[in-house]
Backbone as CSV, one residue per row, in Angstrom:
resi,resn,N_x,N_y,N_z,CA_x,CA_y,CA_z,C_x,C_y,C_z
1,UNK,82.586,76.273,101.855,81.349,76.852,101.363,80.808,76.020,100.207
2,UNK,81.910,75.204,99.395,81.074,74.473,98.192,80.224,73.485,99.083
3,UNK,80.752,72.710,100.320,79.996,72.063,100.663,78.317,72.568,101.161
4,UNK,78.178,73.698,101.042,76.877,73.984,101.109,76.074,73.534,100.370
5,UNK,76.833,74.148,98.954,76.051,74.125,97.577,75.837,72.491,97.051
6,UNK,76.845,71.579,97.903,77.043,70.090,97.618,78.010,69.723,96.318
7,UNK,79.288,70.778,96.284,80.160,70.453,95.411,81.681,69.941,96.158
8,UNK,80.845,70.174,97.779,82.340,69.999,98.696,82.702,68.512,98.315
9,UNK,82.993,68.474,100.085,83.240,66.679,100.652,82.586,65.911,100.239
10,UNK,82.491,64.486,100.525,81.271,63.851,100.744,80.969,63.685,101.946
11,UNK,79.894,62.925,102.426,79.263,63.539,103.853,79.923,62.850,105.088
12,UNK,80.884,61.905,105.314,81.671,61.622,105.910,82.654,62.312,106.850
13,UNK,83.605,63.377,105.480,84.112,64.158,105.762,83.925,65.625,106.222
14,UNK,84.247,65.828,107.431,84.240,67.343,108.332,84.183,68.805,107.220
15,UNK,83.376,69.541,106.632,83.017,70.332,105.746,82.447,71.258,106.806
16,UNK,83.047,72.597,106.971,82.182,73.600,107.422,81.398,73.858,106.290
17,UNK,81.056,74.485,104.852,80.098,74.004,104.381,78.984,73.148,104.699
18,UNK,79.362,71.870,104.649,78.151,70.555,105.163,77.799,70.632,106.736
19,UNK,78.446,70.913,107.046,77.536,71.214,108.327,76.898,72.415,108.381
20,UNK,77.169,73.360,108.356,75.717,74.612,108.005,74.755,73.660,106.762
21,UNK,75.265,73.599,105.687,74.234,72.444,104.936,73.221,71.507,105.820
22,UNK,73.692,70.858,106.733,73.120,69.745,107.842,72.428,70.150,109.029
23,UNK,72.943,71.293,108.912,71.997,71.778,110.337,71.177,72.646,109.757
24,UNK,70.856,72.952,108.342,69.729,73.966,108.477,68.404,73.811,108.510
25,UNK,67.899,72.352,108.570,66.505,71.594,108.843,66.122,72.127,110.190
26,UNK,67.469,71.956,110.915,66.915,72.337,112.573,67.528,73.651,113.465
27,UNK,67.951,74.628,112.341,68.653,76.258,112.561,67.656,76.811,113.230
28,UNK,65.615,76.420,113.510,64.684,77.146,113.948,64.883,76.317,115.535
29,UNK,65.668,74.932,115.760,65.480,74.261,117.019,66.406,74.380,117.905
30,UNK,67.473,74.263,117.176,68.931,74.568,117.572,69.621,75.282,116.789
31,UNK,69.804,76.734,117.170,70.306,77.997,116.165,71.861,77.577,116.579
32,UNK,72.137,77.122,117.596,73.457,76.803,118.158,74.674,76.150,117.131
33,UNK,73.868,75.059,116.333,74.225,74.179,115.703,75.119,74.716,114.261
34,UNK,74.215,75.960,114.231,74.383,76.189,112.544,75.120,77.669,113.159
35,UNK,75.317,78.494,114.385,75.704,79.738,114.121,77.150,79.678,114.517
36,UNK,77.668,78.334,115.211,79.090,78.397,115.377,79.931,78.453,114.115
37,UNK,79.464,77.176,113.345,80.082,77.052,111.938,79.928,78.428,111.237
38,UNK,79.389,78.969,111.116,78.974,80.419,110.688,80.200,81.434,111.213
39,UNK,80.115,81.911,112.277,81.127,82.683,113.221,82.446,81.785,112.467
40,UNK,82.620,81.025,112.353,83.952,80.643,112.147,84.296,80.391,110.572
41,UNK,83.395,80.736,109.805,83.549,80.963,108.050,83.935,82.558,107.917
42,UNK,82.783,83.082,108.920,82.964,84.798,108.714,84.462,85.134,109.302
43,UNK,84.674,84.504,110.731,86.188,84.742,111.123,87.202,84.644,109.902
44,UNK,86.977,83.802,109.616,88.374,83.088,108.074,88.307,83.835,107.516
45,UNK,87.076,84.518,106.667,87.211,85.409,105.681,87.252,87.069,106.131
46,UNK,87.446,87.589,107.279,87.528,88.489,107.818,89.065,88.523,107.814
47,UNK,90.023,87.900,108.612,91.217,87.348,108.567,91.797,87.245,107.608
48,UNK,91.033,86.848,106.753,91.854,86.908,105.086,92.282,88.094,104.379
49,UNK,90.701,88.851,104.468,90.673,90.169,104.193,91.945,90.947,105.270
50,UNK,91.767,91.156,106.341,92.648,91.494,106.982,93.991,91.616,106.433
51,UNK,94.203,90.240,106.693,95.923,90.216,105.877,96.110,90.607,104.520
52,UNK,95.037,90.452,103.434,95.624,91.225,102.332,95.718,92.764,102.685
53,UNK,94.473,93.269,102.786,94.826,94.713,103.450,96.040,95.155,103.857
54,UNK,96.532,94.517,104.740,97.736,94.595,105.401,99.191,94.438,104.621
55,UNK,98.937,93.437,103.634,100.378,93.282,102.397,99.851,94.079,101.140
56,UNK,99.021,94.445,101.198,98.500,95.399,99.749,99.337,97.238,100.766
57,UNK,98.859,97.555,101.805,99.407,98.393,102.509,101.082,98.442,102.186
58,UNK,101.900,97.281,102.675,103.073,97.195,102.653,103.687,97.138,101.252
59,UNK,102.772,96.983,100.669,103.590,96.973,98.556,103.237,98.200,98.174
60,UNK,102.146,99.098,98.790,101.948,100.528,98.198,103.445,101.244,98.898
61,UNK,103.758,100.961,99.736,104.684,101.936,100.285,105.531,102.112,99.995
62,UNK,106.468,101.454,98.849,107.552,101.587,97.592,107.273,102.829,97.120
């Protein structure tokens, strides 16, 4: 995500950040471009959430 803001990678390097960054000139031509990287930031942080949920669950139960 810093690579959005342009504190990531540099542009060489594979940044989900920089690529939603890179594709949003043409998100009105090819929505394709910019909504995979998307689906797969929201997955990660869904997943994340998930698992703490899940070990915050298992430490209350002491």
């Amino acid at each position: 995500v810093l690579g959005f803001l342009g504190l990531g990678l540099p542009p060489p390097d594979p940044d989900w950040g920089g690529m939603i960054n890179e594709t949003r000139k043409m998100a009105m031509i090819f929505p394709h471009m910019t909504i995979f990287p998307c689906i797969a930031i929201s997955s990660l942080i869904l997943g994340f959430n998930l698992l703490a949920d899940g070990l915050r669950e298992v430490s209350l139960r002491d």
